[in-house]
N, C-alpha and C positions, 0 to 999 in steps of 0.2 A: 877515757877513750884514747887509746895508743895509735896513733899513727905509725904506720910503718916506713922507716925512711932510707937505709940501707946499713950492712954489715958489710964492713972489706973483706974477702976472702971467704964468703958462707953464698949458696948457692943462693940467696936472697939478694946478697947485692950481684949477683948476676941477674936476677930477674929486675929489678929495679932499673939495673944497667940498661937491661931489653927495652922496658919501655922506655924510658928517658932518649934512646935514641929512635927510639917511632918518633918521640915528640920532634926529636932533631929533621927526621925525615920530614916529618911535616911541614917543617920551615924553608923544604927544598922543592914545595910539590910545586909549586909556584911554573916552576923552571918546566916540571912531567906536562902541566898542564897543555905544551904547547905540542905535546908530542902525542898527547889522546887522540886519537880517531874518531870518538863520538861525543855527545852529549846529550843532557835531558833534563828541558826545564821543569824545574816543580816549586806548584806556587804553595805556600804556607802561611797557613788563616788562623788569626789569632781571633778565637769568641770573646776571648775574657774582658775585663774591662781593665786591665794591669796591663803593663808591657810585660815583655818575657825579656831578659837583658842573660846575655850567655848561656841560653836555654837548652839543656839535651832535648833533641826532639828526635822521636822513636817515627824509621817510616819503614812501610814493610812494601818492597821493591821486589817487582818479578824475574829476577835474574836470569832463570830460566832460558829467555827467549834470547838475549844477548846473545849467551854462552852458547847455544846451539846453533845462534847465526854464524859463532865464530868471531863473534863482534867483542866478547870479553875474556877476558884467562878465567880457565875453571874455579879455582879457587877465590875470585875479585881483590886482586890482590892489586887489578890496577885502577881501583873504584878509587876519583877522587870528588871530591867537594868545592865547591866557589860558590863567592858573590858576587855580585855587580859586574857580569858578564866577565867571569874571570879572575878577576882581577885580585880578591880577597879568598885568599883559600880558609877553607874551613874544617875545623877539625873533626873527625868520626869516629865511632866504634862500631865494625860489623860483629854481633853478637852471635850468630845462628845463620842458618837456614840457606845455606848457598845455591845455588843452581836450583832454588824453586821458585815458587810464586810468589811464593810469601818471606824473602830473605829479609831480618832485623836489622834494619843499619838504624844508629843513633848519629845525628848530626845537633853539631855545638852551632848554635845561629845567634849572632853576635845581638841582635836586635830585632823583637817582633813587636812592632807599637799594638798598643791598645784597639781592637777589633779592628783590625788592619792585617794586610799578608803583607810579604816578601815573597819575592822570585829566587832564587837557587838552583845550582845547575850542578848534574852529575855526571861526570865526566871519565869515561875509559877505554880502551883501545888500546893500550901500550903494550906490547909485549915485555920489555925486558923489565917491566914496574916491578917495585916492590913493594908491600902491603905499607901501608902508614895508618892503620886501623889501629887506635888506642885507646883504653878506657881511662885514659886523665882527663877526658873531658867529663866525667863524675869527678866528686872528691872521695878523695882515700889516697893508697890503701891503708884499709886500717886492718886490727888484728882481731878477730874476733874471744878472744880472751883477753884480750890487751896484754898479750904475751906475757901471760901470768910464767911464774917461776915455782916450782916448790922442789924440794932436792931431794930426800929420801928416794934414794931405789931399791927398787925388788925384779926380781925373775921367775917369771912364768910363762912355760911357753904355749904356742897354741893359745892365745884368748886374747880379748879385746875389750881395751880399757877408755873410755870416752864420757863425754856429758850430755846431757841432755836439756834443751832450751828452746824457749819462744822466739822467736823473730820479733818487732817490735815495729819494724817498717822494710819497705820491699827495698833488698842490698843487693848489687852485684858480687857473686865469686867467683875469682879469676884463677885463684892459686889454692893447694891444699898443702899444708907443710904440717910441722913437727920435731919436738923437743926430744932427744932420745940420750941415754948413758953410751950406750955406746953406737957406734956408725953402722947402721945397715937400714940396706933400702926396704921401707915398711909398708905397706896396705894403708891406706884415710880411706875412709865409706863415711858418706853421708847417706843415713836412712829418714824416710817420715817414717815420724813414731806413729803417726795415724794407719798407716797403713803397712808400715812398717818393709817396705818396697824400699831399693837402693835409688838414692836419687843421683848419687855421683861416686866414682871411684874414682881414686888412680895410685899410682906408688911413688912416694917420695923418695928420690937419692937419701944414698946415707947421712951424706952430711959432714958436719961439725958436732965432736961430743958436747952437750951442751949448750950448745946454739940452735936456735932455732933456723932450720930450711924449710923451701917451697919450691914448688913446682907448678909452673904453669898450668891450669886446665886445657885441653885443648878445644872443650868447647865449655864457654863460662855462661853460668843460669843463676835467675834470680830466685831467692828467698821469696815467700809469700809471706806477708805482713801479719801474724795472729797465729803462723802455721807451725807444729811444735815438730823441729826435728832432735835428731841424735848423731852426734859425732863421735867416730872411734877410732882408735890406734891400733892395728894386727901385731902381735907380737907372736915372729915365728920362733922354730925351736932356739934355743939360749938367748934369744934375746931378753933387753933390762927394757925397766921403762922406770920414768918417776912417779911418785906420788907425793902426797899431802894434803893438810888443812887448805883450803880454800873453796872460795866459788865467785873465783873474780870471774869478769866477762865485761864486754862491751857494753856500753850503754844501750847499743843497736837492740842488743838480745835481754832476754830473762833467765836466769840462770837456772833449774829447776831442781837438777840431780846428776849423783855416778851414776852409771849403768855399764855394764861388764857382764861378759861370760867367759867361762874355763870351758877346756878343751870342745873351741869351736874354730872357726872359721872366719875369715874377713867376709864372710857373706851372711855369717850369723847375725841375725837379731838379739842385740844382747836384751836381755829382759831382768838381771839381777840389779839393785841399787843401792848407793848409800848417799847421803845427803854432806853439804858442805864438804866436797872431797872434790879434788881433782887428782886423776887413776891415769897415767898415761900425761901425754901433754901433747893429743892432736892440733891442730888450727886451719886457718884458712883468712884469706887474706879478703877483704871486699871491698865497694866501694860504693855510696850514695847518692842523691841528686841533694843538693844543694835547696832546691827551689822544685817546687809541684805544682803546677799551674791548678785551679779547681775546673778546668776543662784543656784537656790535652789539644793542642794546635790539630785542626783538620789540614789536608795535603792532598795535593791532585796534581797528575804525569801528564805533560803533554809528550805526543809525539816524538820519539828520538830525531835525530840530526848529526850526520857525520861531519868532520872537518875538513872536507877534501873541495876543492875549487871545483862548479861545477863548468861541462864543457860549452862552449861557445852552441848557443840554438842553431837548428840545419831545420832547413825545407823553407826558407825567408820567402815569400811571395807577397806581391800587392796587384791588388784591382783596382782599376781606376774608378768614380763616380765622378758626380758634379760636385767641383770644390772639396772631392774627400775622397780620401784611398782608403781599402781596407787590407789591412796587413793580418798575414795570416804566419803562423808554423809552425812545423812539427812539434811535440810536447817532449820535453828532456825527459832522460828516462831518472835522473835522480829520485831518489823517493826522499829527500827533504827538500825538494823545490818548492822556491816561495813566490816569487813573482820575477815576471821577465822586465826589462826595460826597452823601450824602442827612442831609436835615436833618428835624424834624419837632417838632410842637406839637402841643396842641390850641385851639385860637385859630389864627385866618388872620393870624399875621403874621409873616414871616420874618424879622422882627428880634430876636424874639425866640425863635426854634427852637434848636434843638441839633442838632448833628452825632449821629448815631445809628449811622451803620454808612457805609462805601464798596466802588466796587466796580470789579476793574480792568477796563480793556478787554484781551475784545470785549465783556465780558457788559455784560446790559441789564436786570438784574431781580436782584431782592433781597429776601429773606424777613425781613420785621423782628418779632420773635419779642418774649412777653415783654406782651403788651397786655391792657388790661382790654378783655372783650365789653362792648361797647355805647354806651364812647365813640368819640366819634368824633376823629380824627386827621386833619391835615394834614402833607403831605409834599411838599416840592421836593428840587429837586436842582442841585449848583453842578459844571461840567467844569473838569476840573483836565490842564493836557498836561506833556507832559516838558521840558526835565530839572532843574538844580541851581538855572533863575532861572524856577523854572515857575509861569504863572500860571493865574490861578482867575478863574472865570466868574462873572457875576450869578444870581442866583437864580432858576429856571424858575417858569413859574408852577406854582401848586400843585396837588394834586388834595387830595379828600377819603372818607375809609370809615369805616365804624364793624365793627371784626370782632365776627364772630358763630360761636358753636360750630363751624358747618362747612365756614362762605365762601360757601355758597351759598343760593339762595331755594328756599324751600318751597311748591310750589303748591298743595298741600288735604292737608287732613289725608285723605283717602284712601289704603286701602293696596294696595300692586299687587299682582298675583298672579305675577308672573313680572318676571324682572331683563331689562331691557330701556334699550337705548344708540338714541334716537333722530338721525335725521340734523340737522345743522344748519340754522339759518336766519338770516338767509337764507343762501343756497348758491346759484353765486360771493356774495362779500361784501366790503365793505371799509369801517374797517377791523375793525370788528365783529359779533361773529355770537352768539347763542344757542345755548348745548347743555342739550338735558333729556334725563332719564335716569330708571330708577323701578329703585327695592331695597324689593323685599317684606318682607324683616327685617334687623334691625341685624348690617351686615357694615363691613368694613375696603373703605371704598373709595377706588381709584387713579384720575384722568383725565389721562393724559398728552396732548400733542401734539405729535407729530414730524415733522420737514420729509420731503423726498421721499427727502433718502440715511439716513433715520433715526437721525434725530440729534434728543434732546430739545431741544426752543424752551423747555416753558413746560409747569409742572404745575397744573392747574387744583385738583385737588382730595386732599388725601394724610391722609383722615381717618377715624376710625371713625362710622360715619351709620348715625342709626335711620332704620326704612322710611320711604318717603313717596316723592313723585315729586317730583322736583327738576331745577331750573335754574341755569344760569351761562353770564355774558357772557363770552367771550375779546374780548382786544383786541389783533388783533395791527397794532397802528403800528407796531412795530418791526420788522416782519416786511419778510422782498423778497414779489414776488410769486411765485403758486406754488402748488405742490398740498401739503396738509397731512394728517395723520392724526390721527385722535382716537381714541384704545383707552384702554376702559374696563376696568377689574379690579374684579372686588367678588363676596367668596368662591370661586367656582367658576368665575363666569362672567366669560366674558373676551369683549370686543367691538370694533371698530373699524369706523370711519366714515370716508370720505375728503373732504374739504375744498379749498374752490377759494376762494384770497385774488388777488383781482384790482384791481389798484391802479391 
């Protein structure tokens, strides 16, 4: 079994040159990494009861959506790989399937213990990247003849001289080259003999007279394991081609037969044969897995995540209660937002606050418990998005409250004679509105507000209150626009108000 390793001066050690310097690039992604735009964790689950230790592992990623957001280069050329949030890049092969659903990347994963995952993160956004996608993370290439040699030449033109062989286990081909007398660029077709259908073409430069050249595929497919194809060499008008005894071949393969036709085509299915002969001297370059897990690693995408700082939270507001404010605001529009921080003092300066409590998305509000009535407090908030290199926002501006026994204001010491939930005002409103309310004697009382599929926004009041007629601001910034409800509970009496937020 020949490994193929380079010729100076034959279009082969230009190909070899090619990837050698993907590998180089690889060594540099390190650097691109910081210049991605996005990311995408993906965890990888080992069933087996083995570790995987340098493992190609096959994942089939929907490219599609990036590319259409504009969020990747057409081609993924700026697809990269990491570990440990970053920090270990990893090497790939994208095989196939660009800009669909179903796009083949191969990723080299240094380590999957024993029915255990790893996290890995896929990383692009670069515009000016360039592809570091290579098949060295298989072993090879090797030559599928084991760059058999035999010298005799002949001339015929119009027909195609090639072997015919088993596969033996599932190889990558990357390259199709060819042995020829004299230089001129020729036809390789790989057919299934089964069905006898082209499975691959392309035309190899001319070369070096008796050297062997190759030529990239531009899209490389694997061998089926058992499947019999047929390789051949086009020989147009005056060209030579070699022959002789032999039926060497790669261990990968099964050597079976010549097979040739006269005046055909490089599309012809040759159908004539002779045995122990090699007719021609096509090839093709491949490349193996090392290691086959007996169950392939499962894989699963979380949500993508840009790399851009998101902006400091707006619409900061706090309501007073007894011994606790509830801070409330608007929801950032980033779509990787992960959770907000809220920080708080007494003194306006956020240099000096403390972190106090957080909170994840969606929500927008937070009951910060635990306060003395009657000072008063300062409260910001920093947005924090996902994932492992996640960054944190500047400090919103602040707001300020001082709680008080019930969170809400007292309009006269007057006492009502009946429990009564007035409509708000104003009604439409935005994005603030007034609600008063009268409790004849000291009861337990509730002010919810719920959106139109009744679903709690935002509790205004959850206290026990002596009588009196009272008031409270709702602020809903953080609200969409819409119809709202407001039901009151307090002892017996239970009331509700409908509400118009028009933004």
């Amino acid at each position: 079994m020949k490994k193929i390793i380079s010729f100076l001066g034959t279009p082969l050690f230009c190909s070899i040159l090619f990837l050698t310097c993907c590998f180089m690039i690889c060594l540099t992604s390190q650097a691109q990494l910081n210049t991605c735009k996005y990311e995408t964790p993906i965890t990888v689950l080992n069933t087996t009861n083995a570790a995987l230790t340098n493992y190609p592992t096959i994942l089939k990623v929907n490219t599609q959506i990036p590319i259409s957001l504009g969020w990747m280069k057409n081609d993924g050329s700026d697809i990269r790989f990491a570990s440990d949030c970053g920090t270990t890049t990893l090497n790939y092969f994208l095989e196939s399937y660009i800009n669909t659903d179903s796009t083949k990347i191969w990723v080299k994963i240094s380590l999957i213990p024993a029915n255990d995952s790893v996290r890995i993160f896929m990383y692009y956004g670069n515009p000016v990247a360039t592809s570091t996608s290579t098949p060295t993370i298989f072993n090879g290439p090797w030559s599928s003849t084991d760059s058999v040699v035999v010298t005799t030449t002949n001339s015929v033109s119009l027909c195609q001289r090639g072997f015919h062989f088993t596969a033996n286990a599932p190889v990558l081909v990357t390259h199709f080259g060819k042995r020829t007398p004299n230089a001129t660029q020729r036809y390789v077709t790989l057919f299934n003999f089964t069905t006898q259908a082209i499975v691959a073409q392309a035309q190899v430069d001319a070369g070096t007279v008796g050297s062997y050249n190759y030529n990239a595929l531009t899209t490389p497919f694997w061998l089926t394991s058992g499947q019999q194809y047929v390789l051949e060499l086009f020989n147009g008008s005056g060209d030579m081609y070699y022959y002789g005894t032999s039926s060497q071949i790669s261990p990968s393969f099964t050597y079976i037969n010549m097979m040739y036709c006269n005046s055909c085509t490089q599309n012809t299915f040759p159908t004539s044969t002779l045995t122990n002969y090699h007719y021609g001297c096509p090839d093709f370059l491949y490349w193996v897995r090392t290691q086959v897990a007996t169950s392939e690693p499962l894989y699963s995408f979380y949500s993508p995540a840009d790399t851009n700082t998101p902006a400091p939270p707006t619409g900061v507001h706090a309501l007073q209660g007894d011994q606790q404010v509830t801070v409330g605001w608007a929801p950032n529009t980033e779509f990787d937002m992960y959770y907000y921080k809220i920080f708080r003092d007494t003194i306006n300066d956020p240099n000096s606050a403390v972190q106090v409590d957080s909170a994840f998305v969606p929500d927008t509000s937070k009951v910060n418990s635990g306060l003395t009535n009657g000072t008063k407090y300062f409260f910001w908030l920093k947005a924090m998005d996902r994932y492992c290199q996640a960054r944190i926002s500047g400090f919103s501006a602040p707001d300020s409250v001082i709680p008080n026994p019930i969170g809400i204001v007292k309009n006269s010491n007057e006492i009502p004679k009946v429990y009564n939930l007035y409509q708000n005002l104003p009604n439409p409103f935005n994005p603030t509105t007034t609600i008063k309310f009268d409790i004849p004697k000291t009861s337990m009382v509730t002010l919810v507000i719920y959106d139109i599929l009744g679903k709690e926004v935002a509790q205004l009041v959850n206290a026990r209150t002596n009588a009196g007629r009272y008031q409270i601001t709702w602020f809903a910034g953080n609200q969409s626009s819409g119809v709202y409800f407001c039901r009151i509970t307090a002892g017996d009496y239970v009331n509700v108000k409908k509400m118009i937020l028009v933004k």
